[in-house]
C-alpha positions in Angstrom: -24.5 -12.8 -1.4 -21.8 -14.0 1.0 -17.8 -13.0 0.2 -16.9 -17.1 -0.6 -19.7 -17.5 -2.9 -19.1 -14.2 -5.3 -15.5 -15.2 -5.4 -16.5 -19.0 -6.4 -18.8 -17.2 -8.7 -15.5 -14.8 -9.9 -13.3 -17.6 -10.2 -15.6 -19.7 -12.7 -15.5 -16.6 -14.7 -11.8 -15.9 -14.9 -11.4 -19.8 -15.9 -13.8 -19.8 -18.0 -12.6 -16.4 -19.5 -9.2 -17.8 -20.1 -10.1 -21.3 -21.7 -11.7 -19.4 -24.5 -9.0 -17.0 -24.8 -10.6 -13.8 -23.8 -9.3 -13.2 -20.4 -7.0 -10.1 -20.1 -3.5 -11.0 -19.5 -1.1 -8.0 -18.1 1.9 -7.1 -20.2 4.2 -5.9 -17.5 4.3 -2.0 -18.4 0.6 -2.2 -18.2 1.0 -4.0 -14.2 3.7 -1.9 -14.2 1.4 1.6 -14.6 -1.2 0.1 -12.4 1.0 -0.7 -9.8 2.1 2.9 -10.0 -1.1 4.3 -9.9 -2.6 2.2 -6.8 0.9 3.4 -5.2 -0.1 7.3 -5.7 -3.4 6.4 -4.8 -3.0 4.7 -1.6 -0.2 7.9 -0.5 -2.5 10.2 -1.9 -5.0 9.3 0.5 -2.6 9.0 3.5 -1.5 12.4 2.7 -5.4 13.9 2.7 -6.3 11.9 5.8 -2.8 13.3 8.0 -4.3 16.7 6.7 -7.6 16.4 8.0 -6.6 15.5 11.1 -3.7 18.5 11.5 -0.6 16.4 11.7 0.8 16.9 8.8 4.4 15.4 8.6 5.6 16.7 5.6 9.4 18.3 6.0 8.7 18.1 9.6 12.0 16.0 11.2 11.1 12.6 13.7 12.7 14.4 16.6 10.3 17.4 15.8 7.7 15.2 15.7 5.4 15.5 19.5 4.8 11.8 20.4 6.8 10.3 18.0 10.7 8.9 18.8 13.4 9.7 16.6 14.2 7.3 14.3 16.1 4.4 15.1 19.5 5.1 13.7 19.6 8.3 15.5 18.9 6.5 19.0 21.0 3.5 18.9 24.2 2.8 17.6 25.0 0.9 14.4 24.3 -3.0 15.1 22.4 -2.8 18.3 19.3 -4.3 18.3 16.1 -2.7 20.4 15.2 -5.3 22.8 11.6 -6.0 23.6 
């Protein structure tokens, strides 16, 4: 099944779902948590993958960095803009 047609398929669902008062509705500590969660998550797996590969960056400074610049406040002064 094609991407459009499960989410038309999705959609009917969550209308349906919520015009007979069944659909789930987020209080916000509960999209609160899960926006917490898919935050840790998403770093979480950052973290594993710039292990893996043998960069890790952790407490390691920019200008320590090989191939990386410094960061920007360090290399310009305040108000400049990096022209492109």
């Amino acid at each position: 099944m094609d991407r459009s047609k499960q989410r038309e398929i999705a959609s009917k669902g969550g209308k349906a779902a919520h015009q007979k008062g069944t659909a789930h509705e987020w209080t916000s500590e509960e999209a609160r948590n899960a926006g917490r969660k898919g935050g840790l998550a998403s770093h979480a797996r950052r973290r594993e993958r710039l292990a893996q590969q043998g960069d890790s960056v952790a407490g390691v400074p920019p200008e320590s960095r090989p191939g990386e610049p410094a960061s920007q406040d360090a290399t310009r002064g305040a108000g400049e803009r990096e022209e492109f």
